[in-house]
N, C-alpha and C positions, 0 to 999 in steps of 0.2 A: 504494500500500500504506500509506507512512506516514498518507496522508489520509485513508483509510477508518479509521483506525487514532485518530487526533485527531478526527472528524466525529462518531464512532461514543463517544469521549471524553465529547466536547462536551454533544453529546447527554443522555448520559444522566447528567452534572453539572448540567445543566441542567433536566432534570424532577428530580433531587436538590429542585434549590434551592427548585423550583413548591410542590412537596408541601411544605416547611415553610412557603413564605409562606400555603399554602393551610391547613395544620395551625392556624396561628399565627392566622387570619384570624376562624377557630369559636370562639375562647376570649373567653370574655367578658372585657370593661377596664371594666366601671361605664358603657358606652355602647351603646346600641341599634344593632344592623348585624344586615341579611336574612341573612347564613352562621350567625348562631347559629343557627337553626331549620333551615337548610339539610340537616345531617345526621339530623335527626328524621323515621322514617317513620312514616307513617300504615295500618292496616287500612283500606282502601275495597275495600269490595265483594268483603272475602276476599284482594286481593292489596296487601302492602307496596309504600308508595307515597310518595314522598318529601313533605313538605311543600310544597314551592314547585311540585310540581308539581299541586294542590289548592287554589291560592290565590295571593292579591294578597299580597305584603307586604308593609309599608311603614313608612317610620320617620320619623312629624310632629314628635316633639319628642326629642331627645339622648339620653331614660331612656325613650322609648315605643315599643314595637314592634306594628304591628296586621296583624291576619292576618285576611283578607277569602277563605272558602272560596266558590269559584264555586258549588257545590251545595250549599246552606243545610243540606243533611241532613247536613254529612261535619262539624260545625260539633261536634259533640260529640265525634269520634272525634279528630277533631283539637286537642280540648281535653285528653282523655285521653291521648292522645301526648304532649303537652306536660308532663301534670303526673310522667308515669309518666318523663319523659328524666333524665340527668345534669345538666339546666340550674339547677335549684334556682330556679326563678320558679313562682308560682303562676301561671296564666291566668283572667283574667278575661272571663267573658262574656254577652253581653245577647243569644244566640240569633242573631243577625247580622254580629258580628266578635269575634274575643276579642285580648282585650287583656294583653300582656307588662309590665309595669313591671319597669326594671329597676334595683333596688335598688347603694345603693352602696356600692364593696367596701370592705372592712373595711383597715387597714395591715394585718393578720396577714396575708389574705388575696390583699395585693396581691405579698407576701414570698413567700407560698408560690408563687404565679404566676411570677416571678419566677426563682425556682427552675427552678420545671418547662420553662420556653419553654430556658432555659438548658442544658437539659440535652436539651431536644431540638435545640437548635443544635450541643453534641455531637454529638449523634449525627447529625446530618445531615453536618458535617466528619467526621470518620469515615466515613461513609459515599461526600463525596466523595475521600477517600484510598484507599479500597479502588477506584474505580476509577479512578485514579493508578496504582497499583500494578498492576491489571488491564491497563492500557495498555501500562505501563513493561511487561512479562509480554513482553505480544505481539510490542513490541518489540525485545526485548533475542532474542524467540526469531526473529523472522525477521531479525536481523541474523547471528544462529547458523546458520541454514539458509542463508544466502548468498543470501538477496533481497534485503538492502539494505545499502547497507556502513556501515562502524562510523560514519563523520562523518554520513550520515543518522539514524543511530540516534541519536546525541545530540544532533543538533538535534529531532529528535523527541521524545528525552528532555525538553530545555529547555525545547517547546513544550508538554507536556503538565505540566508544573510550573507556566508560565506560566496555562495553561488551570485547574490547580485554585486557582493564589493568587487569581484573578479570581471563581473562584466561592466559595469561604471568604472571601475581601473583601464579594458579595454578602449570603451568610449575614449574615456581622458587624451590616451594615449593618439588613438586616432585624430580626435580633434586638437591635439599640437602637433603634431606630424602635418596635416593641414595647415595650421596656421603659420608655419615656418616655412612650409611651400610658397604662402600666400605671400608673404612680407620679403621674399625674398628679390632684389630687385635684378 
């Protein structure tokens, strides 16, 4: 019981943590990475279609991002995707690959960043608190209903505290590994 109780914990403090390193991975830092385009879909052939899944990606120089569409026809629509995104990059292209340049970011800019990854670190602790609490819940109630007795229930307690400081430590970690990215000029 308690195990299914901490696995079940683990678990889902653990894809917590995935989603912000994943969140955290799309923001631009003033350097070229394949996850910026990642979340960009494309109209082909009438159905929304992600970009990588329409193309090579590839990143030759620090500030360069090139995008190589296998079907030379999608080479437009995927330019259009681009310009129409949240990215704020123009794309350039010469009817064969278009080209991302990626401009660098401003201090205002890197402040508001800053900001914002911070506060989605928030919210990802918080989020793994709530299932702390969801745990502790379970807990505390089948040691009420007489399935587990009180000294299992506190070390169950113990382990599921230890389980969240391990993944708010990972957070932490993530989110300055970030911010050193960010500030870096």
């Amino acid at each position: 019981m308690i195990e299914e109780i901490l696995s079940d914990a683990e678990e889902r403090m653990k894809k917590t943590v995935d989603f912000f390193r994943k969140e955290l991975s799309t923001l631009r830092a003033g350097r070229a990475t394949p996850t910026l385009v990642e979340k960009i879909t494309v109209d082909y052939y009438g159905a929304p279609t992600p970009v990588n899944q329409l193309a090579t990606i590839s990143v030759p120089e620090p500030r360069l991002l090139v995008i190589q569409p296998w079907d030379k026809s999608a080479v437009g629509a995927v330019e259009k995707a681009i310009a129409k995104s949240d990215l704020g990059i123009h794309p350039q292209s010469d009817g064969n690959l278009i080209r991302l340049v990626i401009p660098q970011l401003t201090e205002e800019r890197r402040g508001e960043l800053v900001k914002f990854i911070r506060k989605k670190a928030e919210e990802t602790r918080v989020a793994l608190r709530n299932v702390r609490r969801e745990a502790n819940d379970l807990l505390k109630e089948a040691a009420k209903e007489g399935e587990i007795s009180e000294d299992e229930r506190d070390r169950g307690l113990d382990e599921v505290q230890k389980l969240t400081d391990r993944h708010i430590a990972d957070t932490d970690k993530v989110l300055a590994a970030k911010e050193k990215e960010l500030m870096e000029v």
